[in-house]
C-alpha positions, -999 to 999 in steps of 0.1 A, spaced: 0 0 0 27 19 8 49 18 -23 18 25 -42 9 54 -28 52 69 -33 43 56 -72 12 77 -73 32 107 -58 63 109 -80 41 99 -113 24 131 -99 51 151 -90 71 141 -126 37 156 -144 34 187 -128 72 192 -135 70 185 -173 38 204 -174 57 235 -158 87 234 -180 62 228 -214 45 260 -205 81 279 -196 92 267 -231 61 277 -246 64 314 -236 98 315 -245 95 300 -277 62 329 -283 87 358 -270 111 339 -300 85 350 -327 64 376 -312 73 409 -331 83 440 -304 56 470 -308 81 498 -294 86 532 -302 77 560 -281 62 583 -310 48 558 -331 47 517 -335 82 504 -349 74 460 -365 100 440 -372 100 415 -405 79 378 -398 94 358 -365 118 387 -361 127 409 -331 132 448 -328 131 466 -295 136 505 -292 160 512 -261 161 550 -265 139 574 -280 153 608 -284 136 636 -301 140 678 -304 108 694 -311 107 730 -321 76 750 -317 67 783 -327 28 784 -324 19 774 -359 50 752 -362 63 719 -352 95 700 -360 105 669 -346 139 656 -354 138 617 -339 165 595 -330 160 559 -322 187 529 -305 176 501 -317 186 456 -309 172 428 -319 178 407 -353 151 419 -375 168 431 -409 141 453 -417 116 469 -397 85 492 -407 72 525 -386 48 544 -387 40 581 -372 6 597 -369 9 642 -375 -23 663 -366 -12 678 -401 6 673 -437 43 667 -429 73 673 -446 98 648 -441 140 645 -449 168 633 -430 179 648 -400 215 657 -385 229 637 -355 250 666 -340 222 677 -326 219 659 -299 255 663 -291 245 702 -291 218 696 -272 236 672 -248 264 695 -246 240 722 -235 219 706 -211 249 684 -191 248 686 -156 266 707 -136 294 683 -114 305 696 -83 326 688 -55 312 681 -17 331 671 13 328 646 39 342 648 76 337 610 90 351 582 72 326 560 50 320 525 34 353 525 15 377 548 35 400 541 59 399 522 84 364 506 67 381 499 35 378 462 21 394 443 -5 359 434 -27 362 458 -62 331 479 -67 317 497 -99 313 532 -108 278 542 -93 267 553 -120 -55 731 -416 -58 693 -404 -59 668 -429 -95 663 -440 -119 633 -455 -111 625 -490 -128 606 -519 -105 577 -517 -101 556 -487 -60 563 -484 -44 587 -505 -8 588 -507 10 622 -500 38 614 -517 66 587 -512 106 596 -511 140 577 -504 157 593 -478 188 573 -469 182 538 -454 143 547 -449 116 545 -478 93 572 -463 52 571 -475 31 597 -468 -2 592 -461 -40 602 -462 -69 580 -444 -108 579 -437 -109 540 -429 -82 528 -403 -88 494 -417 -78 507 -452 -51 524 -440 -41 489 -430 -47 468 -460 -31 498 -481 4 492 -459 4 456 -461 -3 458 -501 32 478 -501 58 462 -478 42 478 -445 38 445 -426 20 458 -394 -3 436 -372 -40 437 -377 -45 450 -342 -27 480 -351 -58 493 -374 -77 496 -341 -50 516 -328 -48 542 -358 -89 542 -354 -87 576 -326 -61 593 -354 -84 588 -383 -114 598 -369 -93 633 -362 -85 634 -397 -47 629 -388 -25 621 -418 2 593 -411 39 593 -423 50 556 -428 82 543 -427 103 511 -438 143 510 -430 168 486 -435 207 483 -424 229 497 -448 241 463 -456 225 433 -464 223 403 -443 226 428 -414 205 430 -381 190 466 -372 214 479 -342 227 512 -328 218 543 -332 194 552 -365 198 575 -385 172 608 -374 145 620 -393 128 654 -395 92 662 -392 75 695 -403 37 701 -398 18 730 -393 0 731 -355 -13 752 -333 -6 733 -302 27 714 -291 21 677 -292 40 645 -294 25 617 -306 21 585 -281 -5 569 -281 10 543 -303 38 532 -281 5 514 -260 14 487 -283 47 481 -269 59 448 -254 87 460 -234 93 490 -211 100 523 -229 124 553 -228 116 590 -236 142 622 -241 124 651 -253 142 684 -257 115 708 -264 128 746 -278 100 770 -276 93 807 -264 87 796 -227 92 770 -207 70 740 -216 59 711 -195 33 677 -204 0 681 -193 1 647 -177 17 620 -175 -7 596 -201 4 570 -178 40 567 -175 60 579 -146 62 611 -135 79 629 -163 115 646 -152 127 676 -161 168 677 -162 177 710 -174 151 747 -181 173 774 -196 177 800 -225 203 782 -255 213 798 -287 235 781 -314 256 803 -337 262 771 -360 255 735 -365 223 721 -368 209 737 -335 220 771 -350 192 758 -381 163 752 -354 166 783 -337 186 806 -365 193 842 -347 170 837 -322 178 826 -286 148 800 -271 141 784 -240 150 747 -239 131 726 -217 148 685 -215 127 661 -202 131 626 -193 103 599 -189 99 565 -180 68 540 -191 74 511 -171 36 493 -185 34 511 -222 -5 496 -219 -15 520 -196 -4 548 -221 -36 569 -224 -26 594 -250 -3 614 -269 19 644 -253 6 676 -252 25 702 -238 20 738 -222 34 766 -211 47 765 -175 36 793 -148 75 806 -153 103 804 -169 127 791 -140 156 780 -150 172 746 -138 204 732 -146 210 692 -126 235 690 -103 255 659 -100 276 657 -63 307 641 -59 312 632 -19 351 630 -9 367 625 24 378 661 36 414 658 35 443 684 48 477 678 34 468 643 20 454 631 58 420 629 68 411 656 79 393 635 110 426 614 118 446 647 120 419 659 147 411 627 166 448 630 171 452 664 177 427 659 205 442 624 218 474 648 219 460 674 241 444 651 265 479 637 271 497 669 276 469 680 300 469 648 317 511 650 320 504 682 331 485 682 358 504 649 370 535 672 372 517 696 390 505 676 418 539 666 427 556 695 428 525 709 453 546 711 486 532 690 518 526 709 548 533 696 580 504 690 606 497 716 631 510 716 661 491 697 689 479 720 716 479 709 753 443 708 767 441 737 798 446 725 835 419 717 855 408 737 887 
């Protein structure tokens, strides 16, 4: 009875076990194939049983109160050798390739300000609490027309082969991509539906490496959006599609300081540097030419891209405060190469010493008076 019941048990125990690691091979075999919907601005799909995830999003928009321009630059992994993208505008854009140095202006601009603060007491690390272990550095809109799509116009910028793009039927829109090389998921038409019913216009993008047999990786190369609008916003709504957690760098150059209006369900955006910037040259000077602006960078996190409600829309801030980060580096207060506490823990140890020596000598060289003399008691009678 016994035996039979430990054969019942392990033939039990070996089932769950295979059934466990079936359904952990499964979902790893699915992640294999799935395609990666990521891309902050819009929805970035890798070729059939490929992979493409978008690491980094960083984009300049400059807005002048009828103007937009985004220049967008995306880091990209994965081992899809082409990928297809596309970008809903409130308005008719203009697209062409955008300049790189940039965003070394812009990062140049905004860096953080290091500086140096001291410490008095010794800390993890500093003598006498240092350990052998090695540790790392911390570190006008578009409107309805008579056919369904209607195509804008279609260039060859670069690695990218750029459509431009008209639609009353999000559905359309969807066959008319797949019919030319746009392979995007049918759940994706359900997503455009909110932009069509606006009467958005769409740019649509397919890119491939430079050279063949290649995997998309590093840095692309940016594009630049023009498209007339008459209020600052980034598209998002999109990046809901995403299957992994998503990045976004804005640097916005305006006449104020400019802030989201919400968060559209991603963390708190951050800003990391408010201040005036002009450019004399480079491709900073050609965003802002003879004219200083007010840069505002922001950083934001979306840790669950589902919960992502909406696109960007951004607003003037009650002032223009400026803000520059400031990055600390803590160091031990030395004097002369010491410690600045060693040299006063024995400074102090020093004095405490001398005054104890002192007052040692003292006491011996105090003289000793003899005892008074011992008077007779009077007679008595």
């Amino acid at each position: 009875m016994l035996r039979e019941i430990r054969t019942r048990w392990s033939s039990f125990v070996r089932g769950r076990v295979l059934a466990v690691v079936l359904a952990l091979l499964g979902i790893q075999l699915g992640s294999l194939v799935a395609p990666a919907y990521a891309c902050g601005c819009g929805a970035m799909i890798p070729d059939s049983q490929r992979h493409v995830t978008v690491n980094r999003e960083l984009s300049a928009v400059r807005w002048d109160g009828r103007q937009e321009q985004i220049v967008m630059s995306l880091t990209v992994t994965g081992d899809a050798r082409k990928a297809a993208w596309i970008m809903p505008v409130p308005h008719r854009a203009t697209v062409k390739l955008g300049d790189s140095k940039l965003f070394d202006q812009l990062g140049a601009a905004t860096a953080p300000e290091h500086r140096t603060r001291h410490y008095f007491w010794p800390d993890n690390g500093d003598w006498p609490f240092t350990d052998d272990t090695e540790s790392g550095d911390a570190a006008p809109r578009a409107g309805a027309s008579a056919p369904s799509v209607g195509v804008v116009g279609r260039e060859r910028l670069g690695p990218f082969d750029v459509a431009r793009l008209t639609a009353t039927d999000s559905d359309a829109l969807g066959d008319w991509l797949a019919d030319n090389g746009f392979q995007l998921p049918s759940r994706l038409n359900e997503a455009l539906r909110p932009y069509v019913d606006q009467g958005w216009e769409y740019v649509a993008i397919r890119l491939a490496p430079q050279q063949a047999n290649t995997a998309l990786g590093g840095t692309l190369d940016p594009l630049h959006l023009t498209f007339a609008s008459d209020e600052l916003i980034y598209p998002m709504r999109l990046s809901r599609l995403a299957r992994t957690p998503q990045s976004l760098g804005l640097y916005v150059l305006a006449e104020h300081r400019m802030e989201p209006r919400s968060a559209i369900g991603g963390d708190r955006p951050r800003v990391t540097y408010a201040g005036a910037v002009y450019a004399k040259s480079g491709p900073l000077h050609e965003l802002t030419p003879d004219q200083a602006l007010f840069l505002t960078a922001i950083d934001q996190e979306f840790p669950q891209p589902s919960h992502i409600s909406g696109d960007h829309e951004l607003r003037r801030t009650a002032t223009d405060a400026t803000y520059r980060q400031v990055i600390y580096e803590d160091r031990l207060l030395k004097v002369g190469g010491i410690p600045a506490w060693l040299l006063t823990m024995t400074g102090l140890s020093a004095l405490v010493i001398v005054a104890l020596v002192l007052g040692l000598r003292a006491r011996r060289r105090r003289p000793v008076l003899p005892p008074p003399p011992v008077q007779a008691p009077p007679p008595i009678g």
